[in-house]
C-alpha positions in Angstrom: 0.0 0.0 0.0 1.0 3.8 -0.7 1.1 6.7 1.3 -2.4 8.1 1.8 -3.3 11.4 1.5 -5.9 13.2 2.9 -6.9 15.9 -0.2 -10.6 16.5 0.8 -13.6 15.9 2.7 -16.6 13.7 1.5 -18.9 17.4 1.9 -15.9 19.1 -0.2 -17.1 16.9 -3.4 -20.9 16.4 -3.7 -21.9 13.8 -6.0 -21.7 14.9 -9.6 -19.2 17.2 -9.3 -15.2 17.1 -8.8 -12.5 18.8 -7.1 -9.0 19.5 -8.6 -6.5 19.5 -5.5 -2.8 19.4 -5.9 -0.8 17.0 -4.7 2.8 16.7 -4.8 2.9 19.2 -7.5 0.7 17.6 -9.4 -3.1 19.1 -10.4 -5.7 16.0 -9.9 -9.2 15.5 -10.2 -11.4 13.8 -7.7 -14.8 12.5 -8.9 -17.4 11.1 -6.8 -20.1 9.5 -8.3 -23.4 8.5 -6.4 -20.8 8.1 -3.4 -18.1 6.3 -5.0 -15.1 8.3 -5.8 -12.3 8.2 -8.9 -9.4 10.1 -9.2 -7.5 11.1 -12.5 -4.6 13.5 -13.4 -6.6 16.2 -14.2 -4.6 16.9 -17.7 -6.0 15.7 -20.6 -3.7 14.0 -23.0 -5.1 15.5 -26.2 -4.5 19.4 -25.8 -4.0 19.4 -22.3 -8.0 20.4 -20.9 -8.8 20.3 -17.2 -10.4 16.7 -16.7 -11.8 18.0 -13.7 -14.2 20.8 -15.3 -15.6 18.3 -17.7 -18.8 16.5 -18.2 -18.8 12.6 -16.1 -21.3 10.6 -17.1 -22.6 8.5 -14.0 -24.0 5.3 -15.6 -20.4 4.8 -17.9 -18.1 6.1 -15.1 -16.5 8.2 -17.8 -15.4 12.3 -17.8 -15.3 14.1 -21.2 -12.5 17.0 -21.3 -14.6 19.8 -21.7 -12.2 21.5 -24.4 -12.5 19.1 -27.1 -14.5 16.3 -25.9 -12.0 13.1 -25.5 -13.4 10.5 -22.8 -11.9 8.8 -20.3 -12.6 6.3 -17.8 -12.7 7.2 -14.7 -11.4 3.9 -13.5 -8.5 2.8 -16.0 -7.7 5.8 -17.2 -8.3 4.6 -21.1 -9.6 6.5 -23.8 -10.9 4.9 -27.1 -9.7 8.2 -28.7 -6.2 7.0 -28.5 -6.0 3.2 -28.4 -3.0 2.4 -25.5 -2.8 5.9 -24.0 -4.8 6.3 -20.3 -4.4 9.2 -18.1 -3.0 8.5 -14.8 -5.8 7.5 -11.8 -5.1 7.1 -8.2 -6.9 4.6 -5.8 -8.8 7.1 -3.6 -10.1 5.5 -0.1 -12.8 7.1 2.1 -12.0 7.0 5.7 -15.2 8.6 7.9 -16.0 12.1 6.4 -12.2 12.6 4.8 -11.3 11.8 1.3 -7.7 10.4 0.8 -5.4 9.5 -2.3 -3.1 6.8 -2.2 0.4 7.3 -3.9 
C-alpha cells in the first residue's frame, strides 16, 4: 500500500461534481459518483484540458475534457480516442468524512 493522503472531505465533493486538488505538484481530479469516488490526473492527453471541469457521465463512469470532448474512464484511465494511452488514476479510499489519495 501507498502513502495516503488526505486531499478533501466527503462534503468538499458532492456527487456529480469534482474537485481539482494538488498533490505533490501535481493538479488531480477527484470524482465522486453517487458516493463512489475516482481520481484522475486532471490533464487531458489531447490538448492538455482540465479533466476536472468536464462532463462525467454517471451510468459509464467516464469524464469528457470539456475542451474538445476526449473521454476517459474514470477507472483505468483509457480512452478509445487514443487506443493504448490512459491518463493516470489514483486509488482514492474514504476513511469517515475525509477523502484520501493513495500514492
Amino acid at each position: 500500500m501507498g502513502e495516503l493522503l488526505k486531499v478533501a472531505s466527503v462534503s468538499d465533493i458532492p456527487s456529480g461534481t469534482a474537485k481539482i486538488v494538488e498533490v505533490k505538484g501535481e493538479p488531480i481530479a477527484i470524482f465522486n459518483v453517487n458516493g463512489s469516488f475516482y481520481a484522475t490526473h486532471n490533464t487531458c492527453l489531447h490538448r492538455g484540458g482540465p479533466l476536472g471541469e468536464g462532463f462525467v457521465n454517471e451510468s459509464e463512469l467516464t469524464v469528457e475534457c470539456p475542451w474538445h470532448g476526449w473521454v476517459y474512464s474514470l477507472e483505468s484511465g483509457e480512452t478509445a480516442f487514443d487506443p493504448g494511452k490512459k491518463v493516470r488514476t489514483y486509488p482514492v479510499k474514504v476513511q469517515g468524512t475525509d477523502v484520501f489519495l493513495e500514492l
